[in-house]
SEKOLTI-800236 format. One record per residue (C-alpha): x, y, z; residue in one letter; residue number from 1. Coordinates in nm, 3 decimals, padded with zeros to 5 digits. Layout:
N
(pt (X Y Z) "A" NUM)
...
// end
This chain:
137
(pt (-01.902 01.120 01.245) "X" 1)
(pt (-01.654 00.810 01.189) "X" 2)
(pt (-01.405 00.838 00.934) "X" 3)
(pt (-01.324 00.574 00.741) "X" 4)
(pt (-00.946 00.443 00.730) "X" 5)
(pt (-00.831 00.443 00.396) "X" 6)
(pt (-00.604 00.109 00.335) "X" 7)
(pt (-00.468 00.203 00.026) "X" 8)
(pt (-00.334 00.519 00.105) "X" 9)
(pt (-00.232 00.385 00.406) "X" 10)
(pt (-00.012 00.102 00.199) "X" 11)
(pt (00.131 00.423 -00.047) "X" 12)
(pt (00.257 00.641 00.313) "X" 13)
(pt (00.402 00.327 00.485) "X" 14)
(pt (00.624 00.223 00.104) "X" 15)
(pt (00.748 00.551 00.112) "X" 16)
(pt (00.862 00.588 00.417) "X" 17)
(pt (01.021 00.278 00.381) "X" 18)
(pt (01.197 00.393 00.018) "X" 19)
(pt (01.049 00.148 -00.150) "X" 20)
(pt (00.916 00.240 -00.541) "X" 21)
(pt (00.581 00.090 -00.687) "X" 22)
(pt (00.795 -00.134 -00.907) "X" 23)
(pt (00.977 -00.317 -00.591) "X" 24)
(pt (00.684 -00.347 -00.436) "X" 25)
(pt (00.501 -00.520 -00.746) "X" 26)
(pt (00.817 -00.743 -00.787) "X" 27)
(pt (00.817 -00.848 -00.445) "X" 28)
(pt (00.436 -00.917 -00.476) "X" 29)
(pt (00.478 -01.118 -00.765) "X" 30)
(pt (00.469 -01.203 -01.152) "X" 31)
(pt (00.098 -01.073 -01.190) "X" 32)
(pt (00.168 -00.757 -01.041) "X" 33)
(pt (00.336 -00.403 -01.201) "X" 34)
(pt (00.366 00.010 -01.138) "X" 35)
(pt (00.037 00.047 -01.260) "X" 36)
(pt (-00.157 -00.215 -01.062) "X" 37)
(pt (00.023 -00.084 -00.718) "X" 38)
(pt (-00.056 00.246 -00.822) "X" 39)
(pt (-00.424 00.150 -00.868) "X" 40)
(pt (-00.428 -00.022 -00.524) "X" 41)
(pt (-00.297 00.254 -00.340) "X" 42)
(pt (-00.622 00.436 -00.448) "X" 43)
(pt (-00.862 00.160 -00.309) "X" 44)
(pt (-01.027 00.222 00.011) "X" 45)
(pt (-01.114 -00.105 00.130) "X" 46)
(pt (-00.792 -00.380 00.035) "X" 47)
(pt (-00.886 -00.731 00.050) "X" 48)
(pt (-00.752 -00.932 00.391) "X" 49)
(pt (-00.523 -01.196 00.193) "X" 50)
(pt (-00.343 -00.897 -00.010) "X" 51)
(pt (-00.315 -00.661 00.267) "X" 52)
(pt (-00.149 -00.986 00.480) "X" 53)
(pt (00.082 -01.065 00.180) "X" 54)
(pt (00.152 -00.673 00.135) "X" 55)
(pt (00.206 -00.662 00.520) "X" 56)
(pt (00.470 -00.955 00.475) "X" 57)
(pt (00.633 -00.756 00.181) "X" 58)
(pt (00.684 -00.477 00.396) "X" 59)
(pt (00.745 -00.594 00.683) "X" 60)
(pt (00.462 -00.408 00.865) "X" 61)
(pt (00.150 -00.510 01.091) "X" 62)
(pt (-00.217 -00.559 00.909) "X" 63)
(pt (-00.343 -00.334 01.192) "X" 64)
(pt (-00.095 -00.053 01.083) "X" 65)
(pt (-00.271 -00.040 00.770) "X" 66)
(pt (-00.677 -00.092 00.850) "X" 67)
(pt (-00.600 00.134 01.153) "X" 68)
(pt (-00.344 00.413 01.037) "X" 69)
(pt (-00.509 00.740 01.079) "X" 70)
(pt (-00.309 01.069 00.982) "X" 71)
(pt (-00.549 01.307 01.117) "X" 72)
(pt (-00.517 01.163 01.475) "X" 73)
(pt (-00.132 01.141 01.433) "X" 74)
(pt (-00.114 01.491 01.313) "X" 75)
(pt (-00.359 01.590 01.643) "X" 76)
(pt (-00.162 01.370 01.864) "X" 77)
(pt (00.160 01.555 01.766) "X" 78)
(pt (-00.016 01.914 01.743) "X" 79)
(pt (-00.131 01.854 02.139) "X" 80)
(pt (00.196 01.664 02.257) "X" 81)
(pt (00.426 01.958 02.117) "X" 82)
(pt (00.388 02.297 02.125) "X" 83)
(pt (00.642 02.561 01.917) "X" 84)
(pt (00.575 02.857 02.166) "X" 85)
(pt (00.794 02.704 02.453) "X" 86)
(pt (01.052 02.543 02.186) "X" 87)
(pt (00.986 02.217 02.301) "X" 88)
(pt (01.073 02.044 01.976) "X" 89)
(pt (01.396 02.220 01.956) "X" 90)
(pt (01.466 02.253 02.318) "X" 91)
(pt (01.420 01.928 02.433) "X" 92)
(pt (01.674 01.798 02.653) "X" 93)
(pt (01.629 01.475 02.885) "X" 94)
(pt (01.826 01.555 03.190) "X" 95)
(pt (01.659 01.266 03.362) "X" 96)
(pt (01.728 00.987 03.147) "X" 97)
(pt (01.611 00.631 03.231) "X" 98)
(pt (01.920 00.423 03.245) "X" 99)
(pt (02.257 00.533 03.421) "X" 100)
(pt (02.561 00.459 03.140) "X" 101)
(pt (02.771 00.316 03.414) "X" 102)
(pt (02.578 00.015 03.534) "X" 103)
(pt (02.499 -00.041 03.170) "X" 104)
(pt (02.860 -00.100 03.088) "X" 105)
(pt (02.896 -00.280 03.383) "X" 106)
(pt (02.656 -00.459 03.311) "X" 107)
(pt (02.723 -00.510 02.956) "X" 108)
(pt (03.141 -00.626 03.077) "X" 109)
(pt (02.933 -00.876 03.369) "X" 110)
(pt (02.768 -01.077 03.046) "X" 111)
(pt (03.117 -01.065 02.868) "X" 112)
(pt (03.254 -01.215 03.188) "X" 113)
(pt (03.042 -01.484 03.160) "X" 114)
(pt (03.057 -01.511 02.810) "X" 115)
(pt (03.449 -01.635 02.863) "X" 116)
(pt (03.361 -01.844 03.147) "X" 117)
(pt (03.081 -02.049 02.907) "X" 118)
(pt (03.364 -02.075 02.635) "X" 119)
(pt (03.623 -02.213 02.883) "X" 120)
(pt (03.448 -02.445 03.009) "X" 121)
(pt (03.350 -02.555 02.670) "X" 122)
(pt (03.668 -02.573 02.568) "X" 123)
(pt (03.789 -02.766 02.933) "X" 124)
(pt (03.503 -03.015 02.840) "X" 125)
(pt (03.626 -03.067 02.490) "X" 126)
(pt (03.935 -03.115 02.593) "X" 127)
(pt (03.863 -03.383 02.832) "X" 128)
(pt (03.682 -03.576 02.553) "X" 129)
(pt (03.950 -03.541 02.298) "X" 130)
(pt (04.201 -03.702 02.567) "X" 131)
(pt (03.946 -04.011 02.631) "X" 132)
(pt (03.933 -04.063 02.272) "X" 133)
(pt (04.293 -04.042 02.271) "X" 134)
(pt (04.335 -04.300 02.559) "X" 135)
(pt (04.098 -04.557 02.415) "X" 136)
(pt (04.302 -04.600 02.094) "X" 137)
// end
C-alpha cells in the first residue's frame, strides 16, 4: 500500500526547522497571505505546483523536498542505520577520516601563494600603464 506524501505538513516540518513562524512565512509570501491562511495550508495534502515553487523560493528549499519528504522512511532509515545497543550514536568516532589536515593546509597556503602572485602582477601591470600615461603627457 502507497502512502501518500503529505505537502502541507511537509511545508509546516521544513519552516520549523528553519525557525521561521507562520507570520514570516505569510509576509514573505505576500500581501494576500496571514497566520491563519499558512496555518490552513499546512493542513492541505495536495499544494498547488506554482505555490509550492514560490513557497520553495521563500524557504529556500527544493519542490522535491516537499512532494517527496517522507518521515516514516527517515525515521526507518535512521532506526536501521543506528543501533543504541552498541552505542553507536554516542560512540562514534571516525578514526579514518577522509582528508589528511596537513595537505589541506598546504594546500590551502599553495592557493594563498598564488593568490599574491595574481595581485603582484596586477599591480606590476598597473604600474606599467600608469607610467605610459605618465610619459605621453
Amino acid at each position: 500500500m502507497e502512502q501518500k506524501i503529505h505537502q502541507g505538513r511537509n511545508v509546516k516540518r521544513f519552516r520549523e526547522m528553519l525557525g521561521i513562524k507562520q507570520e514570516a512565512l505569510a509576509l514573505d509570501l505576500g500581501d494576500d497571505w496571514n497566520q491563519k491562511k499558512i496555518s490552513l495550508l499546512e493542513q492541505k495534502e495536495t499544494i498547488e505546483d506554482p505555490l509550492l515553487q514560490k513557497i520553495s523560493e521563500v524557504l529556500k528549499i527544493p519542490v522535491e523536498a516537499f512532494q517527496n519528504f517522507d518521515e516514516e522512511q527517515a525515521v526507518n532509515v535512521i532506526a536501521n542505520t543506528f543501533s543504541l545497543d552498541n552505542g553507536s550514536i554516542f560512540n562514534a568516532h571516525n578514526t579514518n577520516p577522509v582528508f589528511n589536515p596537513v595537505e589541506t593546509i598546504l594546500k590551502i597556503h599553495e592557493e594563498k601563494i598564488a593568490l599574491y602572485e595574481r595581485m603582484l602582477k596586477e599591480k606590476d601591470d598597473m604600474m606599467s600603464r600608469l607610467e605610459e600615461l605618465i610619459k605621453r603627457k
